[in-house]
DOKOL-234512 format. One line per 8 residues: number of its first residue (from 1); their letters; for each residue x, y, z of C-alpha. Coordinates in steps of 0.001 Angstrom, whole numbers, plus 524288, in hexadecimal, padded with zeros to 5 digits. Each point is the difference from the previous one (the first is absolute). Layout:
<mimars>
NUM	a	X,Y,Z  ...
</mimars>
This chain:
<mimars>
1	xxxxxxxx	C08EF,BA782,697BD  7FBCD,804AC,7F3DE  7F317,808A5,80033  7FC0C,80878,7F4E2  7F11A,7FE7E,80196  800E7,80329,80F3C  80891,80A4C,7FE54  7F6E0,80590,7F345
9	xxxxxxxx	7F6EF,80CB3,801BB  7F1E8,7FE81,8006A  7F535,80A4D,7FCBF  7F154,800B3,80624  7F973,80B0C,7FB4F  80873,80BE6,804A7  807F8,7F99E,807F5  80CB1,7FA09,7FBCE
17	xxxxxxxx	807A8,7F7D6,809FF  80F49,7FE62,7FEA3  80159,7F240,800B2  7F422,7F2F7,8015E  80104,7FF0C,8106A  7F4AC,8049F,80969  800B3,7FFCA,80E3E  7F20E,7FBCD,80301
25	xxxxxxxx	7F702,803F2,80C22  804E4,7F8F8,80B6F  7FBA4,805EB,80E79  80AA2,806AA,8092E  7F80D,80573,80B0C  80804,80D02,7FE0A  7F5B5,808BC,7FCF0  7F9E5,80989,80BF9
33	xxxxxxxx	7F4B7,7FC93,80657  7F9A9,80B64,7FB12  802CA,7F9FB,7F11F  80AD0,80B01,7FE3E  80DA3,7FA52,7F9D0  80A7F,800BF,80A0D  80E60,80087,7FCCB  80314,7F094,802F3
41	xxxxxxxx	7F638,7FE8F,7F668  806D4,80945,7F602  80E19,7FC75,8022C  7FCD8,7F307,7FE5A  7F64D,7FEE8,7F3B7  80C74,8099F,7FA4E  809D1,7F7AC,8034C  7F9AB,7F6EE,7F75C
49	xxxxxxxx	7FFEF,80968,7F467  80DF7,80396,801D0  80254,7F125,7FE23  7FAE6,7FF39,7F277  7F2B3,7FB7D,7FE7A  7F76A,8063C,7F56D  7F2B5,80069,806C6  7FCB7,80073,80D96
57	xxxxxxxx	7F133,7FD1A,805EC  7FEF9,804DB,80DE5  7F9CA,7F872,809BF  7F185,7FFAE,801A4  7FAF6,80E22,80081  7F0EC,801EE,803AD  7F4A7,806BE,7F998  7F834,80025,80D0C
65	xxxxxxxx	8041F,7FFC6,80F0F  7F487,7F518,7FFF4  80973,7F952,7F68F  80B80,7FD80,80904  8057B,7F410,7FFB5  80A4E,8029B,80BD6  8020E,80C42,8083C  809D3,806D0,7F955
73	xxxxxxxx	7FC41,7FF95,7F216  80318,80A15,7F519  7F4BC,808C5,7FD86  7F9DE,8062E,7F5A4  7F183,802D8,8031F  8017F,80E6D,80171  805AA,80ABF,7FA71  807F8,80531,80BCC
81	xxxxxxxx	807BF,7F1F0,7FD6F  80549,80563,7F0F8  80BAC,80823,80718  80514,7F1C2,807D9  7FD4A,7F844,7F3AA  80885,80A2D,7F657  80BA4,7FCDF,80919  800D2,7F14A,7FA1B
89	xxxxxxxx	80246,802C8,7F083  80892,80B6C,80514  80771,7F620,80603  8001D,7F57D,7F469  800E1,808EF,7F428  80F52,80461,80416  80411,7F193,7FB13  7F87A,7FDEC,7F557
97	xxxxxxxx	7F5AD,7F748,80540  7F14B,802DB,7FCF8  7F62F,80209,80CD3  7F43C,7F6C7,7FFB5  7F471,80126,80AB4  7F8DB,7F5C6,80408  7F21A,800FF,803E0  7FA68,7F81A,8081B
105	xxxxxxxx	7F33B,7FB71,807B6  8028D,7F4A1,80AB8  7F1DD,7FDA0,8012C  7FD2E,7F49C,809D2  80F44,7FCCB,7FFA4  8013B,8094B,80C92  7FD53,80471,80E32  7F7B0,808D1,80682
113	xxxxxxxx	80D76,80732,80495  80485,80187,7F340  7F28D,803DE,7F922  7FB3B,80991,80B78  7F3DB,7F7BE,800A8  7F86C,7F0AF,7F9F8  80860,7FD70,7F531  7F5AC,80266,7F437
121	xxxxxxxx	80030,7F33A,7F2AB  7F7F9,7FBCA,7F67C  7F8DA,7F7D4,809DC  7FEAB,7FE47,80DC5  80A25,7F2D5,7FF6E  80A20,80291,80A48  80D66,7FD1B,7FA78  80644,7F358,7FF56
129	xxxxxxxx	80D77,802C7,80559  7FBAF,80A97,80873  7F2C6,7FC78,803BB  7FC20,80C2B,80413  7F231,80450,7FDC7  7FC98,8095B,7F4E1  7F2FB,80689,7FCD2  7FB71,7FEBD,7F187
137	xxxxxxxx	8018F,80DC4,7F755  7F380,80612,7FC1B  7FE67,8064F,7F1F6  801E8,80DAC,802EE  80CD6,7FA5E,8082E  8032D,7F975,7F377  7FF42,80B9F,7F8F1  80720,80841,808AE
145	xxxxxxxx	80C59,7F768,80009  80112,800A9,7F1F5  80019,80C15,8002C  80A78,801C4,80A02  807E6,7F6D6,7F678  7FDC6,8093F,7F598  803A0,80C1D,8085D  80C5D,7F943,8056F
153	xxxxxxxx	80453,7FD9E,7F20D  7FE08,80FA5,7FCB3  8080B,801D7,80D7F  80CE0,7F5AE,7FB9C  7FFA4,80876,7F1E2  7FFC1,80E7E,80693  80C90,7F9D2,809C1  806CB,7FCCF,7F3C8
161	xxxxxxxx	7FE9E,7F150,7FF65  803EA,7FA67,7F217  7F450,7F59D,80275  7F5C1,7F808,806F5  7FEB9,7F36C,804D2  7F2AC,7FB5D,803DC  8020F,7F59D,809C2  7F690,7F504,7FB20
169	xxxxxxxx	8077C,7F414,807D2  800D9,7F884,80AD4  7F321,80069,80492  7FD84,80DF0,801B6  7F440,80757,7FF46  7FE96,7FF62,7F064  80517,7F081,8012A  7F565,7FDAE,809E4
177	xxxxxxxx	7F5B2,8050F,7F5BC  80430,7F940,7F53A  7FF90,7F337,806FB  7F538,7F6DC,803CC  80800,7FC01,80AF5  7FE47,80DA4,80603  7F3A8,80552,7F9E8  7F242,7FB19,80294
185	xxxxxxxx	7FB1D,80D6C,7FCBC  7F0FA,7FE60,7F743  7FF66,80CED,7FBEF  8074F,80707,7F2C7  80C69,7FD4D,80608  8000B,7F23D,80429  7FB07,7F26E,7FCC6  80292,7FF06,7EFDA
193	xxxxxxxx	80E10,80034,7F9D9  7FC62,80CE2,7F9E1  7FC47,80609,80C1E  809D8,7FBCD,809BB  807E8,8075F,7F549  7FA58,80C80,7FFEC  80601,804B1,80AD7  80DFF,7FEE3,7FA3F
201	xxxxxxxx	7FC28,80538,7F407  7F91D,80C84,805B1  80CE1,801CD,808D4  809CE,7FFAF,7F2EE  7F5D0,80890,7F8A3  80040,80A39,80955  80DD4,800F2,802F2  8013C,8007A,7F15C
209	xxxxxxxx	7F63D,80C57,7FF18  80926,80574,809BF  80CC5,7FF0E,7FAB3  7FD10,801A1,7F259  8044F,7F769,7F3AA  80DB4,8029C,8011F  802BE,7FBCE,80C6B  804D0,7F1AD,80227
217	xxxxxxxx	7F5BC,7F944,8094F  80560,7F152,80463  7F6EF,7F4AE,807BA  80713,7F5B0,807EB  7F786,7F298,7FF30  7FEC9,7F4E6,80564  80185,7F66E,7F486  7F99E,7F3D5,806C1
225	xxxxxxxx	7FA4F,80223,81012  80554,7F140,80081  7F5D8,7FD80,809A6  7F18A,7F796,7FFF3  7F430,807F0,7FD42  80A77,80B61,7F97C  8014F,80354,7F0F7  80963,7FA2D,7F8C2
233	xxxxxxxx	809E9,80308,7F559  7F61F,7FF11,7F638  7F698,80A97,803DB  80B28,8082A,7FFF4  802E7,7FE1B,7F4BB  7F180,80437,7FBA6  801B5,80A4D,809C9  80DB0,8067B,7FB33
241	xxxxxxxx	7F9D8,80620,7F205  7F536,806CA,80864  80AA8,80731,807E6  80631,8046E,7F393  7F388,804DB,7FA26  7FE03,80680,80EAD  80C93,80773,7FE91  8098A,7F64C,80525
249	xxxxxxxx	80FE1,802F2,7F74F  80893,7F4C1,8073C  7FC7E,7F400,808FE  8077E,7FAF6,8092C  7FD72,7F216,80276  80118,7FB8A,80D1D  7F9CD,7F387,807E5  7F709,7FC2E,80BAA
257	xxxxxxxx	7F9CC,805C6,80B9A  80501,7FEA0,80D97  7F828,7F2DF,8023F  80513,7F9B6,7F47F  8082F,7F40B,80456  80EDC,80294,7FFE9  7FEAE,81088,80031  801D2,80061,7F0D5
265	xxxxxxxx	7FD12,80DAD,800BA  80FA1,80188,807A1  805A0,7F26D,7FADC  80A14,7F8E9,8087B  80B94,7F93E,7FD62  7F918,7F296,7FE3E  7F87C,806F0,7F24C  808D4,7FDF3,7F57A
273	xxxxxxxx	80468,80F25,7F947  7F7FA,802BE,7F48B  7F408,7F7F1,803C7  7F6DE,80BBA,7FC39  80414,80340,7F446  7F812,7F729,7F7DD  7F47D,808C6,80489  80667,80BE8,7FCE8
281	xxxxxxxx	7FF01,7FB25,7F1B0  7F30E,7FB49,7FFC5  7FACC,80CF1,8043E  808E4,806D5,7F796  7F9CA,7FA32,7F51A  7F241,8001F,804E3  800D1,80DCA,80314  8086C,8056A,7F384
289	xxxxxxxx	80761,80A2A,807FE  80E7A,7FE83,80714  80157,7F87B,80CA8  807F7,7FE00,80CA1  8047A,7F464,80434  80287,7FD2A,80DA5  80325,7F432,8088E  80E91,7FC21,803E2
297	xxxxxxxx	804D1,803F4,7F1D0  80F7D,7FF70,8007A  80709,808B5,7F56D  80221,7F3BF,7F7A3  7F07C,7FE3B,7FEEB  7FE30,80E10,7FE85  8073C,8017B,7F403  7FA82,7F1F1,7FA07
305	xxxxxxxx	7F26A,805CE,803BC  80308,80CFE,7FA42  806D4,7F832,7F501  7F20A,7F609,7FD3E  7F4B6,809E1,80222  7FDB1,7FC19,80B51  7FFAD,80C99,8075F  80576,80E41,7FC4B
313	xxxxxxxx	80348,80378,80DDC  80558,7F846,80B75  7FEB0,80372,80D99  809D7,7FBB5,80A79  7F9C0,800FA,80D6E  806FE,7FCC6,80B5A  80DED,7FE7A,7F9B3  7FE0E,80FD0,7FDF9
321	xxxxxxxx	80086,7FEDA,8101C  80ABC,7F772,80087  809E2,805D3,7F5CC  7F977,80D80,7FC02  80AC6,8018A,7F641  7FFB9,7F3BD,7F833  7FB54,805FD,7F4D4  80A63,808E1,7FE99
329	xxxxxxxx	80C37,7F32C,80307  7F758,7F8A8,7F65D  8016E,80B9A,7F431  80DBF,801AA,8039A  80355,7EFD4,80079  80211,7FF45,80F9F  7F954,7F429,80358  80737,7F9E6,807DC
337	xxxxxxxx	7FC8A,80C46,808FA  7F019,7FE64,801D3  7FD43,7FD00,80A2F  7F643,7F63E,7FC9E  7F145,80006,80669  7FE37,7F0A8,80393  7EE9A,801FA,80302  800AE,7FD98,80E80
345	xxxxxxxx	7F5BB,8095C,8026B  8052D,80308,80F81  804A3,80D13,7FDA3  7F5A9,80474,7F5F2  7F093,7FAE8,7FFDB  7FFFF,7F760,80C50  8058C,80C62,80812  7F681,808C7,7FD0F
353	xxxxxxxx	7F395,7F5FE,7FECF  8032D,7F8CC,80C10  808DF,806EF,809A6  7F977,80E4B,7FC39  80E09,80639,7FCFD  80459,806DD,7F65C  8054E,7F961,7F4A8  8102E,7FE8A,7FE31
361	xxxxxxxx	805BD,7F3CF,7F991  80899,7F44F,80724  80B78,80159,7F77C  80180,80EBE,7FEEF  7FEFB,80563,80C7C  80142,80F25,7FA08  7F1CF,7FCA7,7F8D9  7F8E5,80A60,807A6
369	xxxxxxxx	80940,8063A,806AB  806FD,807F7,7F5AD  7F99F,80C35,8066F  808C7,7FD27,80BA3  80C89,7F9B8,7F8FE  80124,80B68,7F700  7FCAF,7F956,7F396  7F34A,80811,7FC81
377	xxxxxxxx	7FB27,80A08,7F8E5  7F8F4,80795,80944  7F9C2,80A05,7F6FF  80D18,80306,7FABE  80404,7FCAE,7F271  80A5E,7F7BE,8058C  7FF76,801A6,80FDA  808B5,7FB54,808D9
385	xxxxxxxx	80904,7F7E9,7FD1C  7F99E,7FA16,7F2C2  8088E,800F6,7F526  7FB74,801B7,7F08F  802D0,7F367,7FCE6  7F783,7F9A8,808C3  808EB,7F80B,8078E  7FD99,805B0,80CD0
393	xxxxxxxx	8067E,80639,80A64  8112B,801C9,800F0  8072C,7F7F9,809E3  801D0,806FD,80D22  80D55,80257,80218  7FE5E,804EE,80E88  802D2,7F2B9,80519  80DC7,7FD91,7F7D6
401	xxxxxxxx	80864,7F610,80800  7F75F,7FC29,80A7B  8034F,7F19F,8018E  7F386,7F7E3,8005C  7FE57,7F20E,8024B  7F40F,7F883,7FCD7  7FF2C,7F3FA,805EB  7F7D3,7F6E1,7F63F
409	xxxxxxxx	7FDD3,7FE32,7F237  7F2FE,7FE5D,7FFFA  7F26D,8090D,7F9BA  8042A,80837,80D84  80D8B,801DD,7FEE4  7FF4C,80289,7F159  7F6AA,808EF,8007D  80616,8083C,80A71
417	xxxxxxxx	80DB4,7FDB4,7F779  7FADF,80713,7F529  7FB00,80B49,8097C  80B69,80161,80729  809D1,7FF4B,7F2F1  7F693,80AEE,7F89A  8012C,8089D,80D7D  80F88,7FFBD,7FFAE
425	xxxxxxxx	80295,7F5A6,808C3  80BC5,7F66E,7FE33  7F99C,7F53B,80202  80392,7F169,80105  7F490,7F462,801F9  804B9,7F3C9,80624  7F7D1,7F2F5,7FCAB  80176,7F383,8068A
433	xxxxxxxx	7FBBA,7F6DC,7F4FB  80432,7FF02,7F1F7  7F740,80874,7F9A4  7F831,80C77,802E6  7F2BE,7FEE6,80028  7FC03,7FBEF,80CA1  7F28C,7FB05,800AA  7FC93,8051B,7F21A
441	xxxxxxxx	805C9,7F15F,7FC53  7F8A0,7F836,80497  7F3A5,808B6,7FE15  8030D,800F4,7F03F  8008D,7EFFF,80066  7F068,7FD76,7FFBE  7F775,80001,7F441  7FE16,80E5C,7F8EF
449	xxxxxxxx	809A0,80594,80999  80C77,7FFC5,7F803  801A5,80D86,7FDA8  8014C,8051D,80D9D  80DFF,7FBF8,7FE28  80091,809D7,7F48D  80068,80AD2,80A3F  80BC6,7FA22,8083B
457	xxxxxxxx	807F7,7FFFB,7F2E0  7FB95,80CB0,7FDC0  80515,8043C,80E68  80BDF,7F9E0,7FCCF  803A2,80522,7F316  7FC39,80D08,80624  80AB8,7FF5F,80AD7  80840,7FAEE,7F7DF
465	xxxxxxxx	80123,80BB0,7F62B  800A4,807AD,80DF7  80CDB,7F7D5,8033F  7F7F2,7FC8A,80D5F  8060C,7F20C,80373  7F8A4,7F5A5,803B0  807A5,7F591,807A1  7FB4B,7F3AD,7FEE0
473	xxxxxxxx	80154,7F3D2,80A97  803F2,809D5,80A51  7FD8A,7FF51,80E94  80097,80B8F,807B4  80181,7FED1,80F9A  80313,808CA,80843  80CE0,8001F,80068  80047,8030F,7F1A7
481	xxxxxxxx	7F876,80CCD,8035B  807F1,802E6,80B54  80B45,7FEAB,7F7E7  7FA64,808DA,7F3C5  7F7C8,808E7,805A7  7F7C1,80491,7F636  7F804,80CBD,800A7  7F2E7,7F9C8,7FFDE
489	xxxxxxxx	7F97A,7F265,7FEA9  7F3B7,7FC98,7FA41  7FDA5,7F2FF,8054E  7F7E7,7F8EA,7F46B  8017B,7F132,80649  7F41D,7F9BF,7FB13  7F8EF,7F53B,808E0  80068,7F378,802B1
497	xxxxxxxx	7F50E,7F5FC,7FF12  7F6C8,7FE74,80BB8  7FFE1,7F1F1,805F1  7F412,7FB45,80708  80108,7F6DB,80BF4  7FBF7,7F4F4,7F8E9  8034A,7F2EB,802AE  808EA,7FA78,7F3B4
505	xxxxxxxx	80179,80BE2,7FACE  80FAC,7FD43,7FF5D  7FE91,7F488,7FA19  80747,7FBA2,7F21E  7F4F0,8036B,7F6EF  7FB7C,80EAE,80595  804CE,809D5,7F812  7FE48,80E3C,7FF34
513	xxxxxxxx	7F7AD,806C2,7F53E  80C3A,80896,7FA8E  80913,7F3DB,7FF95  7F498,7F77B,7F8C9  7FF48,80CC4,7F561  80C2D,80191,7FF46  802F9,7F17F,7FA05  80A8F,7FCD5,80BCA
521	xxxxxxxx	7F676,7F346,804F5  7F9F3,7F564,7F8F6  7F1FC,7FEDD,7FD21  7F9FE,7F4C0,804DF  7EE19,7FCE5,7FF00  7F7B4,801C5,80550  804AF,80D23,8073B  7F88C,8074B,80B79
529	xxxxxxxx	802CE,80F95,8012D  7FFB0,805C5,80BE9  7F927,80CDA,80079  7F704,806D0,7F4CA  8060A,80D24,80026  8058E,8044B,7F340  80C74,7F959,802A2  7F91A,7F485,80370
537	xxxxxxxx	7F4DE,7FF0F,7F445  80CA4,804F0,7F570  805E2,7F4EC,803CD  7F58D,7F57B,7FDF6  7FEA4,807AB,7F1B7  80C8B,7FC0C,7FE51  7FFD0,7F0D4,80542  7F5D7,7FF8F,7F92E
545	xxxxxxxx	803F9,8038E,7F13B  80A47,7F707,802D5  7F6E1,7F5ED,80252  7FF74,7FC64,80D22  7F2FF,7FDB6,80776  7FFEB,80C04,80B29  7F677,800F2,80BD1  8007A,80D73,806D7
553	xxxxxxxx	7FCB1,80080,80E86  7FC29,80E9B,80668  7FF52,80151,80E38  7F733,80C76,7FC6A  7EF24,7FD00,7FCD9  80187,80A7A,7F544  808F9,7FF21,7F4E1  80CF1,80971,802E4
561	xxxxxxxx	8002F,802DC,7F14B  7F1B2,80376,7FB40  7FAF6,7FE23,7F0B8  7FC3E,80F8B,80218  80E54,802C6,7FA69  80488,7FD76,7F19E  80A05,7F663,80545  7F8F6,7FAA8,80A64
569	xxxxxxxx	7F44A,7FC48,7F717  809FA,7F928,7F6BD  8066E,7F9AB,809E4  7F648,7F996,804A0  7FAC4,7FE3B,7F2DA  80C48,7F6F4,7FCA3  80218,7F866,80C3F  7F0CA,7FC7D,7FF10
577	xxxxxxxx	8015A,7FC65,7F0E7  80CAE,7F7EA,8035F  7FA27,7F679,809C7  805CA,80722,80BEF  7F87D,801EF,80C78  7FF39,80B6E,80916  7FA35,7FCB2,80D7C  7FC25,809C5,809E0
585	xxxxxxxx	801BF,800B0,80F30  80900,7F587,8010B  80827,7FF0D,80A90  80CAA,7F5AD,7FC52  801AC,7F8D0,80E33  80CD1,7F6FF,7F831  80820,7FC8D,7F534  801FB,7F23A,7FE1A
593	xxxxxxxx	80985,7FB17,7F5A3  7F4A1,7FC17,7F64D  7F3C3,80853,80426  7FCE7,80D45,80655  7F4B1,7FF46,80B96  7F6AC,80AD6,8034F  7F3D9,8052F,8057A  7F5A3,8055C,7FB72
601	xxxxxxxx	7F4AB,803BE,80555  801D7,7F545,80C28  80338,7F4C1,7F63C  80CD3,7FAAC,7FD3E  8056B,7FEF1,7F360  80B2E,7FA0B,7F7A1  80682,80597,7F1BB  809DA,7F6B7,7FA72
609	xxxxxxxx	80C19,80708,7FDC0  80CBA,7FA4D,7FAE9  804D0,80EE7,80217  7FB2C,80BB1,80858  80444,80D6A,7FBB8  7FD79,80C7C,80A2A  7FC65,80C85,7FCAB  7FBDA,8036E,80D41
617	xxxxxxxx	8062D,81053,7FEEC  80B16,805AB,80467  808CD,8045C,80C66  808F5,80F94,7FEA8  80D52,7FABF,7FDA0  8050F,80C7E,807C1  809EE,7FB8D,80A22  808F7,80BF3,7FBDE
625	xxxxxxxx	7F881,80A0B,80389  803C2,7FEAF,80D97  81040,7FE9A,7FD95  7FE79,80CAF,7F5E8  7F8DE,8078E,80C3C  80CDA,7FBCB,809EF  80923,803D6,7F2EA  7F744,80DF0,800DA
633	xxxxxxxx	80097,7FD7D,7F0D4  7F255,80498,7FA6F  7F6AA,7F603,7FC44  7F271,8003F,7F714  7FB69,7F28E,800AB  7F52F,7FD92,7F4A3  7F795,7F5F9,7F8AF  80073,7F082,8063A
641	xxxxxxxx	80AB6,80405,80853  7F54F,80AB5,806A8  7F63E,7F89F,7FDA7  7FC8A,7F491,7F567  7F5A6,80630,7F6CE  7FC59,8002C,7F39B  80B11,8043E,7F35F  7F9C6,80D4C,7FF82
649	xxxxxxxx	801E3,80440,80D22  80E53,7F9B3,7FF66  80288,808DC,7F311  7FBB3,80D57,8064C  80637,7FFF3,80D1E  80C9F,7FB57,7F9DE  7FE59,80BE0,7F6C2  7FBC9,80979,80C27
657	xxxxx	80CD7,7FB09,80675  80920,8032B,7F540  7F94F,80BDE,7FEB5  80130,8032F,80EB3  80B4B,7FB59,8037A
</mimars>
């Protein structure tokens, strides 16, 4: 992969940045309560520097406590904060990689928990994700925030950040006064395009008063809000040149709010890479001054965009979680060793949005925890266990010899394969079918989802340069492990698919869901799915794009997968755009050989169906468990085999296995 531009220096004001790449903002939850940085939240963001990226943008950082947008947020709204904030470029400058704060104001976009009190906005118009209430600022309030902005700034400087980044995006406090869709204010500050823009304006001018002209100041946008009643590209574009006038150096172009349709802002797998960087060139020519481009931008499109004018800078978001050294295997022409980030958005956004956890990513299962794995900083120029060139921590040798079998070639059994092999173990994985991969397979057969297959080929080649065999159409019973004896098993079985008590369910045309994606049954229309779980609606994507007319019947009154999620909204988006059907609270009472009955809501009903396909979950394959306890061989049981789940939580308890074993 040849890539001069990417690979090119780059100079804003006095800063000069080794190479084109940017880790942008993206939130971790790993900050203190008290908005101090802890050291998960150091060993991590330098674990990322040691990998090779030029610039790195810390998560959201705020001006005021009022500003919050979650409990644990970076601070910078008082001086006694500077010591806690000089710990993060002390971390970062050791590799080479240039410390960027971001400041930040959630405005409505939070909770009373997180903001100590009513969420203050532009106007008293409760957010549209959220919905929770908000009180509208008052001038003086106005002019207190920017202020805060401006003192934060003069806080990031004296800490020994190379730069600020003004976050302007997403529907944040300065997004919600720049848009209509968020401000109804009538005084200087709302109503007209020039005064829903004043607030911005006054925020860059006086973080540029505090700073100084030297200093590189950066504002992340919104390009387009994407959504009715917001502004579009086109008053950004009229926008941009004010910010540069203000005393804006670089923009980085990003997308959305969190209402827009699809979650733009964090795009999923369904978005095809690159999408935003058509923006990234409009404003760079609006404004006159060097951009960022952002949005699912693979190395190839980084260098073309480089290469065009597009953008000067690129920033990789998530696949900085998933592979925090891919800069470096990129520069030194390891591809085939990224680990590649495939936009499922389980480990990152959705974990931290919508199950209120700290942020870690499905495919790397160290993303977070290299405080505790020994692959951090921690202050330290190199801490434990991280080595100068950025490629983590040694192998533990402590292990050497101890014979491990893992049962299952599956995301589990991979996973805790590559754990196991990097602790010392001799380890041997035993699969049952004739590939590895598990349910991965199947999963990477519907539309947009061809990638997640990338990481099982990844898993692989990594276990084979560790000489870990992988034995392939193997059985193992118990007298095999009476007979070996191992030192340890970690049983990584899988699951088998659940069957309902339905009458005709064993009839000729029912098939399962995996054996449908995985091409080993003819497709026959019109087809009814059983179940609208992700399984279940994945599947009718893929019927359908191969052109067969799909009902899907839910026992459940509210849809399993919602349209709150990046997938789920596509999802649904394609099935309804194809002609397929989901219907609600339907309880299937038989499978004939042509049609499917039901009932809903006390009436019968009949779907034609020349083939019925279930994706009704999952059973624990486990039935070894019990013959490894009479054997007295140790046992970790993980993923389906524990319990079916999603790939993320199959991923990290394989890893926590290998690691524990």
């Amino acid at each position: 992969m040849k890539l001069d531009h990417l690979f090119s220096t780059f100079r804003i004001k006095g800063m000069e940045l080794k190479n084109r790449s940017v880790m942008p903002a993206m939130g971790t939850g790993y900050a203190s309560a008290d908005g101090t940085a802890t050291d998960r939240l150091l060993t991590y963001l330098a674990r990322r520097a040691a990998g090779g990226t030029a610039m790195i943008i810390t998560e959201v950082c705020a001006v005021d406590t009022r500003g919050k947008g979650f409990p644990n947020e970076l601070g910078a709204w008082g001086d006694h904060l500077i010591p806690s904030l000089a710990r993060i470029p002390d971390a970062l400058h050791p590799y080479g990689a240039k410390a960027v704060l971001q400041l930040h104001h959630a405005g409505r976009e939070t909770f009373p928990v997180a903001a100590g009190g009513m969420p203050e906005a532009p106007s008293a118009i409760p957010s549209a994700i959220l919905g929770q209430p908000c009180e509208e600022m008052s001038v003086q309030r106005i002019a207190d925030v920017v202020d805060a902005f401006g003192k934060a700034a003069a806080r990031a400087k004296k800490a020994g950040f190379d730069a600020v980044e003004i976050h302007g995006a997403h529907g944040y406090l300065l997004t919600q006064f720049l848009s209509p869709f968020s401000n109804q204010r009538s005084d200087a500050y709302g109503g007209s395009e020039e005064n829903r823009s004043r607030f911005v304006l006054e925020v860059v001018e006086a973080i540029r008063g505090a700073v100084g002209s030297d200093y590189p100041v950066i504002i992340r946008i919104s390009a387009d809000e994407l959504i009715r009643g917001g502004y579009d590209l086109e008053f950004m574009k009229r926008f941009s040149p004010r910010l540069v006038a203000a005393g804006v150096d670089l923009i980085h172009v990003s997308l959305g709010v969190y209402s827009t349709p699809g979650n733009l802002s964090i795009a999923s797998m369904d978005t095809d890479p690159g999408f935003n960087l058509f923006r990234a060139r409009a404003i760079k020519e609006a404004a006159g001054v060097p951009v960022i481009g952002v949005g699912r931008i693979t190395p190839e499109l980084a260098e073309q965009a480089i290469a065009r004018g597009d953008a000067d800078l690129i920033a990789f978001g998530r696949q900085h979680l998933c592979d925090p050294d891919f800069i470096n295997k990129l520069q030194q022409g390891n591809e085939k060793d990224i680990r590649w980030c495939v936009a499922c958005n389980q480990g990152c956004i959705e974990r931290l949005s919508f199950e209120m956890k700290s942020a870690t990513c499905t495919f790397n299962p160290s993303c977070g925890r290299e405080f505790k794995e020994g692959q951090g900083a921690g202050g330290a120029v190199h801490g434990p266990g991280v080595r100068p060139d950025g490629q983590g921590h040694a192998a533990d040798t402590s292990r050497n010899g101890r014979r491990v079998w893992i049962i299952g070639a599956g995301p589990a059994g991979l996973s805790a394969a590559l754990a196991a092999s990097e602790k010392g173990c001799a380890v041997e994985i035993f699969e049952r079918d004739e590939s590895p991969g598990g349910q991965v397979r199947p999963a990477s057969r519907p539309p947009h989802k061809e990638a997640f297959l990338d990481w099982v080929n990844w898993a692989v080649n990594q276990l084979e340069k560790r000489k870990v065999p992988i034995r392939l159409r193997e059985e193992i019973t118990g007298s095999r492990l009476s007979a070996a004896r191992p030192d340890a098993v970690i049983l990584a079985s899988g699951a088998l698919p659940a069957v309902a008590g339905i009458p005709g369910i064993d009839s000729a045309h029912v098939f399962d869901a995996r054996d449908v994606l995985m091409g080993r049954v003819g497709l026959k229309d019109p087809a009814v799915v059983l179940g609208a779980g992700y399984v279940g609606m994945e599947t009718a994507d893929f019927l359908i794009k191969k052109g067969i007319r799909v009902v899907v019947l839910e026992m459940q009154a509210v849809p399993p997968v919602g349209k709150f999620t990046a997938h789920g909204y596509w999802l649904h988006k394609r099935i309804r755009e194809g002609g397929g059907r989901l219907i609600f609270g339907a309880e299937v009472t038989n499978i004939g050989p042509n049609a499917v009955s039901f009932v809903q809501k006390d009436q019968e009903w009949r779907e034609p169906a020349a083939m019925v396909v279930t994706a009704m979950g999952a059973r624990s394959e486990n039935g070894l468990e019990a013959v490894l306890e009479d054997l007295g061989i140790p046992c970790l049981t993980v993923g389906d085999a524990r319990s079916p789940r999603r790939l993320l939580e199959a991923i990290h308890e394989g890893h926590k296995a290998g690691l524990e074993i």
